[in-house]
C-alpha positions in Angstrom: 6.5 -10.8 -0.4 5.9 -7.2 -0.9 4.5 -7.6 -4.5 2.4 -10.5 -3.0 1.3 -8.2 -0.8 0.1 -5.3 -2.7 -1.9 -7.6 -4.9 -3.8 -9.0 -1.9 -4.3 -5.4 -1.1 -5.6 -4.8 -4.7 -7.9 -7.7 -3.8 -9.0 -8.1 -0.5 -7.3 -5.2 2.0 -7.7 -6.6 5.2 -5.8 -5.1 8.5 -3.3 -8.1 7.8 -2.1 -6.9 5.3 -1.5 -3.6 5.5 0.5 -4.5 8.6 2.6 -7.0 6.2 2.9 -4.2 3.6 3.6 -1.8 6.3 6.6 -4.0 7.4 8.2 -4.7 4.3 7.6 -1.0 3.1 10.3 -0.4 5.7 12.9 -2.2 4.1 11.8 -1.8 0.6 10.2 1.3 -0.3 7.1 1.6 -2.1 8.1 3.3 -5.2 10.9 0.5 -5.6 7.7 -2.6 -5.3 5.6 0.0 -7.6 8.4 -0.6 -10.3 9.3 -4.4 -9.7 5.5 -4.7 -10.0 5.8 -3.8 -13.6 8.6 -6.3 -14.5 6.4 -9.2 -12.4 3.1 -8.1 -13.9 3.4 -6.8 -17.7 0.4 -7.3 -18.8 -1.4 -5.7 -16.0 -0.9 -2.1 -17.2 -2.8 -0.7 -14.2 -1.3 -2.5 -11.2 0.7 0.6 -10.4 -2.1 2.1 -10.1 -4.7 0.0 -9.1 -2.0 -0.2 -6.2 -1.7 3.0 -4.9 -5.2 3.1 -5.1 -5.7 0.6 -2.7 -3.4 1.9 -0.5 -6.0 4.6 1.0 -9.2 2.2 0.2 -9.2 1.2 4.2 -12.6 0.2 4.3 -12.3 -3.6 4.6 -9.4 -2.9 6.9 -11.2 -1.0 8.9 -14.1 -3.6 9.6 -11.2 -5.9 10.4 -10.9 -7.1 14.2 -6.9 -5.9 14.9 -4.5 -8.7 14.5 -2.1 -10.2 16.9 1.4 -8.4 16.7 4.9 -8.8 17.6 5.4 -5.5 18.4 3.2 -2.4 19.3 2.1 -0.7 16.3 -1.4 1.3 15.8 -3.7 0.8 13.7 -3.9 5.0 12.5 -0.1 4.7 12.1 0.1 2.2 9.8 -3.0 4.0 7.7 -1.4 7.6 7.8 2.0 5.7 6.2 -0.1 4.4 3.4 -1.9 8.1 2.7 1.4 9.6 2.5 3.0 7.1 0.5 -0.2 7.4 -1.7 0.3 11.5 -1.4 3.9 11.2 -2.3 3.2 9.0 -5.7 0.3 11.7 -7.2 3.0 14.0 -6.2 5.7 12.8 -8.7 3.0 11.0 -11.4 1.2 14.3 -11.3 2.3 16.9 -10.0 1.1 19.8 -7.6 -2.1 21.5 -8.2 -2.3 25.2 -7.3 -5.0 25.5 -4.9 
């Protein structure tokens, strides 16, 4: 579901599912669905990155009405995981940059 759920990110981004990713991302870590994403999708040689990416593009998100929930999570909660996961992978791919 997680790898399903970074494509429809790649593709659509709605609220949804970031929420969905959100939830999974808590059992299954991003960098871990970054790599099974490579073994599902080989000839795709930017979905890692196309990935991350899309995990900071909120703008269809935002536009989104919020969804019902089971539980009580907000909106900027869910979006602050996604920059620092995003934060965390240019970390390790790149590097820091002296500022």
């Amino acid at each position: 579901m997680g790898l399903m759920k970074l494509d429809a990110l790649i593709g659509r981004g709605s609220r949804r599912d970031f929420y969905d990713l959100y939830v999974v991302a808590q059992q299954v870590p991003i960098p871990d669905l970054l790599a099974l994403g490579r073994s599902k999708y080989p000839y795709a040689r930017d979905f890692e990155l196309m990935a991350v990416e899309s995990l900071v593009f909120f703008e269809n998100a935002d536009r989104d009405l919020q969804p019902d929930l089971l539980v009580d999570l907000p909106w900027d909660r869910v979006r602050q995981f996604f920059i620092t996961q995003a934060q965390a992978l240019g970390q390790v791919w790149f590097g820091g940059q002296e500022g």
